[in-house]
C-alpha positions, 0 to 999 in steps of 0.5 A, a space after each residue: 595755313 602759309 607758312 613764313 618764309 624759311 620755315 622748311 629750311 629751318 625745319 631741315 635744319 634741324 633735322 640735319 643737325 639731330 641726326 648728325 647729334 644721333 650720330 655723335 652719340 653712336 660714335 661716343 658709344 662706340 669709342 666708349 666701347 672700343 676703350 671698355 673692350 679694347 683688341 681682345 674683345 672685339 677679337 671674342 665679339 668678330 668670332 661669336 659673330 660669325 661663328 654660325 655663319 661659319 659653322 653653315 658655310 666655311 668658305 662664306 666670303 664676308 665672315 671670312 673676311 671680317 674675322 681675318 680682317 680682325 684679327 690683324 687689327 693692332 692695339 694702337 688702331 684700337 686705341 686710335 679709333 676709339 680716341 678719334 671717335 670719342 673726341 670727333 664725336 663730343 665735339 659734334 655733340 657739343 655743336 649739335 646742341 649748341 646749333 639747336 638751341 641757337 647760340 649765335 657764337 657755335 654757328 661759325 666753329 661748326 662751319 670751321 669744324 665741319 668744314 675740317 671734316 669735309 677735308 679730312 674726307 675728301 684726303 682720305 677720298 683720294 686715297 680710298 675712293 668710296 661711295 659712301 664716303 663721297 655720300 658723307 662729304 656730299 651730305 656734309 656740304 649740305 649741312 654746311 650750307 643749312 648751316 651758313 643759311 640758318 647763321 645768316 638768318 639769325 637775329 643779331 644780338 
């Protein structure tokens, strides 16, 4: 069976945009954690983490490093992260739905939207080189082009 013309990048489509909708609802959990356990409890959560693991090796260096690492994490970067993924991930959740149900007017604030991202990104990039977070930018610019194709493609109203 032929499939029409632009059936697989519409299928790409929309498995970029419900992974990136599986995403935002991690990072909404996230936030929501973050909020519901604040400092404290990610201090109590590092140490049973890694409590086994530093039982078996004291000198073991990621344990080490997570549980130094976390002990020195402010109130105010909690509650920055945990409102930086509640709002940066309602927003992709809204977008994600209105992306896969195909309303005509959501395409353009995506593109603006992820657009934002893959600045904010490359910023950070310049400051804090990281493979994946080139890995994220890269596969950002991607959805944005599966997203412009899939606007440009759309019926107009």
């Amino acid at each position: 069976m032929k499939r029409p013309a632009g059936y697989w990048r519409h299928r790409l489509f929309q498995a970029a945009v419900i992974l990136k909708g599986i995403d935002a609802v991690l990072e909404v959990i996230g936030g929501a954690l973050l909020v519901a356990f604040g400092q404290q409890g990610i201090g109590r959560t590092v140490r049973f983490l890694t409590q086994h693991e530093l039982t078996e090796d004291p000198h073991d260096l990621v344990a080490g490093w997570v549980l130094r690492y976390t002990r020195h994490i402010g109130v105010a970067t909690v509650h920055f992260a945990a409102a930086y993924l509640l709002v940066h991930g309602l927003v992709k959740v809204g977008l994600a739905g209105g992306l896969i149900r195909e309303k005509r007017w959501v395409f353009p604030v995506a593109l603006v939207f992820l657009g934002m991202f893959v600045l904010y990104q490359l910023y950070r990039f310049q400051h804090h080189p990281s493979a994946p977070l080139a890995f994220l930018t890269v596969l950002d610019l991607a959805i944005m082009a599966l997203v412009w194709r899939e606007y440009v493609a759309l019926p107009h109203a």
